[in-house]
N, C-alpha and C positions, 0 to 999 in steps of 0.2 A: 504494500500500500504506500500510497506516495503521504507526507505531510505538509498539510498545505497552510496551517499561520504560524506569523511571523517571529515568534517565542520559542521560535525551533532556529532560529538562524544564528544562534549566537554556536550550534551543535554541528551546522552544516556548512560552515565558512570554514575552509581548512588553507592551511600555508599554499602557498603559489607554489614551492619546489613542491619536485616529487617526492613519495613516500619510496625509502629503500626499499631495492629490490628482497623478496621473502629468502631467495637465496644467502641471504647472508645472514647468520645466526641474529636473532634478536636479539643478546645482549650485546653484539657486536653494534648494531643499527641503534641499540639506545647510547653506547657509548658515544657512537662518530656524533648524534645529536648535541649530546650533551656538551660535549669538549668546543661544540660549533657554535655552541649561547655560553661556553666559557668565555672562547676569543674572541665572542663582538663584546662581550661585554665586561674583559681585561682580568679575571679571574684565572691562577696560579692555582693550580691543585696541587691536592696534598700527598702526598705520597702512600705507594698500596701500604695497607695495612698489614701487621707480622699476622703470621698464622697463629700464636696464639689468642689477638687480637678479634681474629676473621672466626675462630673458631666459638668463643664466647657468645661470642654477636649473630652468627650463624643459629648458633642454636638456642638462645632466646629466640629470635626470630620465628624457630621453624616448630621447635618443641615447647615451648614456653618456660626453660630452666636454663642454667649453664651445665657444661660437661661434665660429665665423671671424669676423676681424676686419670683413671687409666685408659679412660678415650681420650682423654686429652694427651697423656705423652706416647701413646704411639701415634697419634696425628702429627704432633712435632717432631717424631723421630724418623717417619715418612720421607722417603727422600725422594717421592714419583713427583713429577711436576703436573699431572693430573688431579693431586690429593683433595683439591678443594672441591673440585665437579662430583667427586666421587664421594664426598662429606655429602655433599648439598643431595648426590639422590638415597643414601643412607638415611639421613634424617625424611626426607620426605615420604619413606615409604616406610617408618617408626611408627609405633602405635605414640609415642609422645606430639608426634607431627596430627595426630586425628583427635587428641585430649585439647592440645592448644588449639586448634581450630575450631571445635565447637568450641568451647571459651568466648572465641573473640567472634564469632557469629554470633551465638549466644545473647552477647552485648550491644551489637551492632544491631541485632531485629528486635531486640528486648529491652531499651534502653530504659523502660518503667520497673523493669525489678531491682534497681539501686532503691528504690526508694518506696517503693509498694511491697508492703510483708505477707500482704493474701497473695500477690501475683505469686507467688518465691514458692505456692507449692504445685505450681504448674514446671517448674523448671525441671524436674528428674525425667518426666515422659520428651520436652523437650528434647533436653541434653542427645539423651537415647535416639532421639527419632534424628540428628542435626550428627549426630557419632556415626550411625550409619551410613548417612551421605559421602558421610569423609573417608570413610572404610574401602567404599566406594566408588571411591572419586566420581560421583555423580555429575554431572554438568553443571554450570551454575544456571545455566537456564531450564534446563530441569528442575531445581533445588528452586528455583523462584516460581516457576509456573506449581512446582505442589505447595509452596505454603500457599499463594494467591487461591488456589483453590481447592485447598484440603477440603476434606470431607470430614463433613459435623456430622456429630450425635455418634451411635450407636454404629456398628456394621450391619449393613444391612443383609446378608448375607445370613445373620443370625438365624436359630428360631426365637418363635414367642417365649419373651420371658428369658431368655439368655444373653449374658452382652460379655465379651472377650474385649481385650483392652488391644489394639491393634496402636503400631508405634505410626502417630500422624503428627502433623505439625498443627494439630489446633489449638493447642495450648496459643500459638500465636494471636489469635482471634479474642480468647478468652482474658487475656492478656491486656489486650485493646479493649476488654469489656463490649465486647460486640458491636461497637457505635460505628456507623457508616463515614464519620468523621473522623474518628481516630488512626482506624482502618486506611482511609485516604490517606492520610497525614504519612503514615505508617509503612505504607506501600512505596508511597512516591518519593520519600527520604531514601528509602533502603534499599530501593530497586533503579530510580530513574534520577534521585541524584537534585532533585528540588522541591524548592520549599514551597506548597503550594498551599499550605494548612496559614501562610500568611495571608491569602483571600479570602478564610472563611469567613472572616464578617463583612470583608467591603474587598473592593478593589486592590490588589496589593500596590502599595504606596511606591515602589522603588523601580517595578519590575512591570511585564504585561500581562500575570496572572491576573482574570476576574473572579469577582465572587460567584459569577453561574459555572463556569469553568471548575470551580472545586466541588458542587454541589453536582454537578454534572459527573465528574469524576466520581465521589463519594456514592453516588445513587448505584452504580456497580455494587452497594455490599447493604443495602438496604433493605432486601431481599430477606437478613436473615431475622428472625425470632429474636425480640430481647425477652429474657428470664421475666417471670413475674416477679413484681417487688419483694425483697426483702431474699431472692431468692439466687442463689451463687449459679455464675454459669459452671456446667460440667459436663463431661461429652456424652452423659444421658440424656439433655433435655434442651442440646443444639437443635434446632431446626431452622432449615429455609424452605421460604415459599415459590411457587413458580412466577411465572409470569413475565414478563418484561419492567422491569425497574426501574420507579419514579422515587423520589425526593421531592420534599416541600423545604422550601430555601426558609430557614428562621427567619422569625419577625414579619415575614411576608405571604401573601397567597398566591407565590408560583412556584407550579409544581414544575423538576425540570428532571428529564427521562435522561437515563445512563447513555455518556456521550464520551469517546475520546477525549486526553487532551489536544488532541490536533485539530475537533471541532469533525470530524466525522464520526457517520452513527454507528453502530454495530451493526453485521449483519445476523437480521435473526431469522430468519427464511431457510438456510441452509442447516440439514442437518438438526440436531434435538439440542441446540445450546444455552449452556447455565452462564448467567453473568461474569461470573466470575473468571469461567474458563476463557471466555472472548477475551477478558480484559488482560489474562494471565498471557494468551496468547501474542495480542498487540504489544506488551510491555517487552516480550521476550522475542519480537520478531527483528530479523535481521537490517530489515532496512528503519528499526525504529532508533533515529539520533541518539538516545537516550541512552540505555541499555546499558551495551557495551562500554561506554565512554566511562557510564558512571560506575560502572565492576572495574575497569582498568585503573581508572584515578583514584578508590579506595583501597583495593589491591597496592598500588604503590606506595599510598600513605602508611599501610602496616609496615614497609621497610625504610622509610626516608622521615619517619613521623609529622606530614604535612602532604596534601596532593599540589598537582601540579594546580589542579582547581579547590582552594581552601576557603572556608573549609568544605569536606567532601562530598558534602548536603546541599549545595548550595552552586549548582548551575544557572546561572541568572546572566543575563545580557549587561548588565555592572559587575561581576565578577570573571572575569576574563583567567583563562587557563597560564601559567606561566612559560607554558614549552607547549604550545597548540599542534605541530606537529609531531611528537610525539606522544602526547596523548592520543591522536588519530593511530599514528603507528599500533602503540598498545592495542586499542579497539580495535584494529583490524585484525591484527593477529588472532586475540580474542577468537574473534569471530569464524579465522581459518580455522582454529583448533578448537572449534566445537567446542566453544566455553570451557576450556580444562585451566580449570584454578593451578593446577598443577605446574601443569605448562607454563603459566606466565610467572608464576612466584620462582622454578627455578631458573628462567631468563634474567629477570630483574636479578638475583644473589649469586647469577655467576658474570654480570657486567662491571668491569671494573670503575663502574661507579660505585655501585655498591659496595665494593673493598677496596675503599679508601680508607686511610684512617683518619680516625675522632680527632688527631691534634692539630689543631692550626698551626702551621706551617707560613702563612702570610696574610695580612691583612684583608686580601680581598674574597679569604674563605668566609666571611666572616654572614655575608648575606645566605641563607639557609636555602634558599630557591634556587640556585646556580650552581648546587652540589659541590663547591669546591673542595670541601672534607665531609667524611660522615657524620652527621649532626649526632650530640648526644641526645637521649630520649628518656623519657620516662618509663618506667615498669609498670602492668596492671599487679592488682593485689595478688592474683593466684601466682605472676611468675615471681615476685619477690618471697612469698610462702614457699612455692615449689624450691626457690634456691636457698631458702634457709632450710630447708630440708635437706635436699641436696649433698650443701655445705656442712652441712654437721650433723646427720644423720641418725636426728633424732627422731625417731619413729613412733617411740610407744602412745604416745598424747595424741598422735595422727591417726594411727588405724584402730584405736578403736572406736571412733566417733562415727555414727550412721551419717550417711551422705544426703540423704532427706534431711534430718535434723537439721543439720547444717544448712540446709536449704532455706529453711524457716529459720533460723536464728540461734544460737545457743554459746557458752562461753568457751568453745571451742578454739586451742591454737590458732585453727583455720578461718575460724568466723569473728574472729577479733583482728587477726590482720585484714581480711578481706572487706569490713569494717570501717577500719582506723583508712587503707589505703585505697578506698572506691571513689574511684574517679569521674566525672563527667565533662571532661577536658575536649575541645573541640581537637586538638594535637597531642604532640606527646613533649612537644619540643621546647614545653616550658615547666619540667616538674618543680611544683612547690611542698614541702616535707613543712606540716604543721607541727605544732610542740605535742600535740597528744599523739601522733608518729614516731617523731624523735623519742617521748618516753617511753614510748611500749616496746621501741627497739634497743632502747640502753637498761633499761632497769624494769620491761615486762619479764611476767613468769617464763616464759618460753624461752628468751634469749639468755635467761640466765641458767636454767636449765640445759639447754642446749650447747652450754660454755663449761659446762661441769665435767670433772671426771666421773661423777658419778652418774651420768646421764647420757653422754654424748659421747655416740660409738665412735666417729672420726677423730675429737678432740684425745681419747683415751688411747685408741690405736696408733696416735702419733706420741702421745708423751709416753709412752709406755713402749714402744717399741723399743727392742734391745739394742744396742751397741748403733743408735742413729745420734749423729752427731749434732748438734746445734743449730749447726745451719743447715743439716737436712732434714731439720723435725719446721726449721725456719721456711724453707722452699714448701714443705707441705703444705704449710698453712696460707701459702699463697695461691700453690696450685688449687687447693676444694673450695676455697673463696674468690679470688681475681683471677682464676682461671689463667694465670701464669708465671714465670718466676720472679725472685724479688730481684731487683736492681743488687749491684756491689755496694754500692754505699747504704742499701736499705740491710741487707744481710749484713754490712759488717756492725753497722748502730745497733741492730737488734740483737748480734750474739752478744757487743757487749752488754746488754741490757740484760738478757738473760742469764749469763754466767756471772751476773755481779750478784745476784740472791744466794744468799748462804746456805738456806736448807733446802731439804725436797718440798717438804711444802710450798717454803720463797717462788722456789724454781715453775712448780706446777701454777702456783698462782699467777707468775709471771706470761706464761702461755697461755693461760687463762687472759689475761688481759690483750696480748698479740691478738687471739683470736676474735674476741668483742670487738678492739677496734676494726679489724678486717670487717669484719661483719657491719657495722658503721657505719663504714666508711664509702663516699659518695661513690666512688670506683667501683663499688661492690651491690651498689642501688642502686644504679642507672645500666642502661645497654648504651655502649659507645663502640 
């Protein structure tokens, strides 16, 4: 279908060159891009980043922890000059690669369960239904067209009086509390990339969104049944109606029938179709601007912590892309490779843009958009939890806690960091650590726990190890925390620190403290 107004033009205006040839690997085509908005615009890059560097960063990225210590030094001791490609499809095909991406889906379609405690016990069927996708790498346009139009209520398949719990994505719906409005809002952030829930009461002020255009949009999910009062939606007493779908605009008496936002109408003559399916289909159809453009630009944001169009929500004719041909690039490939999420996150972390390192090198890294080094970012709560786990491998407080509970709330290791560090940050590229962070990570039960001999299986296996010398109980405690070794001058301050205590106690107290600080320390809370 073609799209015919003018609120699509800011998606269909692409750079005058041409788009590199597919022949040439796409991390190759986003590097020559990038280096080519270095040069007009005088920016020195920074130098590729060490493998232990790449390796840290990598796998936050992919798994949502840093390495184990003994993946990490036979990756440094690797001497193939292949070893990063071959990190990047290891981790991609990890079962920690399918935990961390429902996570950040999770959050991305979910963004009311920060703060909503009834939504929090729809999220375990979620999880499950959003784990499976990633098991099997489902298409992302698959993966959108079934939440657009999962199937409510019951299986129909049942008999009378029987209901099996089938893993769906309705939890998403329920989530939205069923409203035709949130639903809109909801879709068109997560799927197409704008903000159109700013029209729902008038004309949007900045941009060409109208208020019939949202209501027109919204009447796609009007269709379904709200609960009677007082009464909790759940996938017993989902239902939608048939018919073709109207909407009455608030405050006013017109009614207005489920409509594109491109201002054409459905077809409903063809075949036995549900609203939702149509709209599922349009959204995910190839020649629709949207789509792709807005999966490529948030895809990139999870490695660079900002898209090239920020923020990622937020496709608007005043919001202009930073690198518009490669965004197009991105989107098209996309599109060649049949939506595979897969494909494009290992493009993007095998382009040496991507493995640049975090240290400024020259002034003119300094603007985040022009990729001159790798920006540092912020952690979500589960990957700073999963690395103080990791790091000091302290288990027992962790499994036995029900992962439902957890879900709803409770004073769980898990649910106090996830907590104190739950974020609603538009980026990642600006973390701010409040003092009730800062405390629960210097002097919470967990951290001190987890720093004891008497609790902390890493911390004990290192100080307790026989005939290991100072500075190799010292490198330890660099490798399971900074994922890698300490500088000369940091190992030679710290042995003296440490051999200046007189007793065993002094001594184990002393590593006690090495380690708190590592744990800390910003080097060890951020991904850079």
């Amino acid at each position: 279908m073609l799209f015919a107004l003018m609120n699509f033009q800011l998606l269909t205006a692409i750079a005058d060159s041409e788009v590199p040839t597919t022949a040439v690997p796409l991390s190759a085509q986003i590097d020559r891009l990038i280096q080519e908005a270095q040069q007009r615009e005088g920016v020195i890059a920074a130098p590729r980043s060490t493998d232990a560097e790449f390796m840290r960063r990598v796998s936050l990225d992919l798994t949502g922890k840093i390495p184990a210590v003994a993946d990490l030094r036979r990756f440094l001791a690797d001497p193939s000059p292949l070893k990063r490609e071959q990190l990047v499809d290891r981790l991609l095909a990890s079962p920690g690669f399918v935990v961390h991406f429902t996570n950040v889906w999770r959050d991305l379609l979910l963004p009311e369960l920060t703060k909503n405690l009834q939504a929090r016990g729809q999220i375990p069927e979620f999880e499950a239904w959003l784990r499976s996708q990633f098991q099997t790498n489902t298409p992302y346009d698959e993966l959108a067209r079934q939440i657009i139009n999962s199937p409510l209520g019951a299986n129909p398949q049942n008999q009378p009086g029987e209901f099996v719990q089938e893993l769906t994505p309705r939890a998403y719906f329920i989530v939205k509390q069923l409203k035709p409005e949130n639903l809109a809002a909801g879709t068109s952030r997560a799927f197409l990339g704008v903000r159109i829930e700013c029209a729902q009461c008038h004309d949007h002020p900045f941009d060409s969104w109208k208020q019939q255009q949202f209501w027109e949009y919204a009447a796609f999910f009007s269709n379904i049944d709200q609960p009677q009062p007082n009464q909790i939606a759940t996938a017993l007493n989902l239902r939608e109606s048939g018919g073709r779908p109207q909407i009455k605009i608030p405050d006013t008496n017109r009614l207005v029938a489920a409509t594109f936002l491109d201002g054409i109408q459905p077809d409903w003559e063809t075949g036995d179709p549900t609203p939702r399916m149509l709209l599922a289909e349009w959204i995910t159809a190839k020649d629709n601007p949207y789509f792709a453009k807005a999966t490529a630009n948030r895809v990139w944001s999870l490695f660079f912590g900002r898209g090239m169009i920020d923020p990622v929500d937020d496709f608007s004719s005043t919001n202009r892309a930073s690198h518009p041909q490669l965004l197009e690039l991105l989107a098209n490939s996309l599109r060649e490779h049949e939506h595979d999420l897969k494909f494009l996150i290992r493009e993007i972390v095998n382009s040496q843009t991507y493995q640049l390192t975090s240290h400024q090198t020259d002034p003119s890294q300094s603007r985040s958009e022009w990729y001159g080094k790798m920006p540092t970012r912020g952690l979500t709560a589960e990957q700073i939890f999963a690395n103080l786990v990791q790091a000091t491998g302290f288990f027992r407080q962790t499994t036995e806690v029900d992962s439902f509970l957890f879900s709803l709330g409770n004073n769980s290791p898990e649910a106090e960091i996830g907590d104190l560090f739950q974020t609603d940050a538009e980026n990642q590229l600006d973390p701010r650590a409040t003092i009730l962070q800062a405390l629960a990570l210097m002097n919470g039960t967990f951290m001190t726990n987890a720093t004891s001999l008497e609790q902390s299986d890493v911390f004990t296996a290192i100080v307790e190890f026989p005939e290991l010398t100072v500075s190799a109980k010292i490198e330890a405690f660099y490798l399971c925390t900074l994922s890698r070794f300490p500088t000369e001058s940091e190992t030679k301050r710290l042995t003296e620190y440490i051999s200046s205590a007189k007793s065993e106690d002094e001594i184990t107290h002393a590593y006690s403290n090495l380690f708190w600080a590592l744990l800390n320390s910003s080097e060890f809370l951020l991904n850079h």
